[in-house]
C-alpha angles and dihedrals in degrees: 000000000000136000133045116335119231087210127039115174113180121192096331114201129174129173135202109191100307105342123095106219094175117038106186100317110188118183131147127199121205117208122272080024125128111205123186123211112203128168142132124289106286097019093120094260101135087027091063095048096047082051090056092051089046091245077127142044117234116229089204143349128050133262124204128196112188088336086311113136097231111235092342141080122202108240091181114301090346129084113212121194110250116234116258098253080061091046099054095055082047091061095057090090080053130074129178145183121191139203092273125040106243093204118166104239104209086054123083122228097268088042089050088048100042089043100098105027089063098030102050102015099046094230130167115263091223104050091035086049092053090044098047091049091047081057094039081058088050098050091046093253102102085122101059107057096120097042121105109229096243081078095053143079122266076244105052086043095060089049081059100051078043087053085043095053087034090051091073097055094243120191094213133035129196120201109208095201084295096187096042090095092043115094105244110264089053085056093085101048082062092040086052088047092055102043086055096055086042085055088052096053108250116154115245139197111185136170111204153156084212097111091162080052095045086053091043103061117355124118086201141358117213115198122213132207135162090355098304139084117261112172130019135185154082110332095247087060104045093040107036102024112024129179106199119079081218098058093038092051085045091056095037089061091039099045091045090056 
């Protein structure tokens, strides 16, 4: 694609104790682009999106969100790390929606969606109520509003948390595997969810075993291996034609699954 990435992520690199989870990844994300992350267990998949929305520190590298340094600011030559008050309005370009749903349980749906907006934006209650129950209506939940989760579906749970990221306007959403927590016949309703939002142009950023999904709906797939990017490309080509002996080993496995 041309133009000016959303996100531009440049050798990446993040450490725990003495392993290297990220070695040098370098991705950028166009906007209106979804973009899939696969990979084996332990490639750096889910490390590399909670660095992107500053869940984690970066040991090298640089990531940019809409020309935004993320988690640092340059002082000359040198990047510092920004304190968390500054992180959390940071964070306000960036969405995301995890494995598992992360609700607060005393608050109802429409508490849990109008949370951060208010609390960390400022906004006003009336116009960020109206907002969150126009999203509530887009994600088939329009009815539960005043429900707790504990009364709903791990489904309809996970197009909450999607209304709740989607609540502070973000200009880019990640995806952390949201349906692996879900049992099998709920997974659809959140892949639904998401296609509509892809159709609508939203930019994405998921990390995901749906390789149906992945075919479905993606601009591009990136696989990851070892804490680096391997193979890159439209998802005809990296599914159903890959070039590297490692993503094709990877989907021969999966698909045969």
């Amino acid at each position: 694609m041309t133009g000016t990435p959303l996100l531009r992520a440049r050798n990446v690199r993040k450490r725990f104790g003495h392993t290297e989870v990220l070695k040098g990844v370098d991705l950028d994300v166009y906007p209106g682009e979804v973009v899939v992350l696969l990979g084996p267990s332990g490639s750096g998949k889910s490390t590399f999106l909670r660095s992107v929305n500053m869940l984690e520190s970066i040991d090298g590298g640089a990531i940019t969100v809409a020309g935004e340094l993320v988690g640092y600011e340059r002082r000359g030559s040198r990047l510092h790390k920004l304190p968390d008050r500054k992180v959390a309005r940071a964070r306000r370009h960036v969405g995301m929606v995890f494995q598992h749903f992360n609700l607060f349980p005393h608050r109802t749906v429409l508490g849990n969606v109008v949370e951060a907006p208010i609390g960390v934006l400022r906004e006003p209650r009336a116009e960020v109520t109206d907002r969150a129950r126009e999203l509530l209506a887009k994600v088939g939940l329009a009815d539960k509003a005043d429900a707790y989760p504990r009364q709903l579906s791990g489904g309809q749970q996970q197009r909450v948390a999607i209304a709740r990221a989607l609540a502070m306007r973000p200009r880019l959403m990640l995806f952390d595997e949201p349906t692996s927590a879900l049992d099998p016949e709920l997974v659809g309703e959140v892949l639904g969810t998401m296609r509509d939002l892809a159709a609508e142009g939203l930019t994405m950023l998921v990390v995901t075993h749906e390789v149906a999904f992945a075919r479905e709906v993606a601009d591009r797939v990136v696989f990851l291996d070892g804490g680096v990017v391997v193979e890159s490309g439209a998802p005809a080509d990296v599914l159903d034609n890959p070039s590297n002996p490692r993503t094709r080993a990877f989907l021969s496995r999966f698909l045969a699954a």
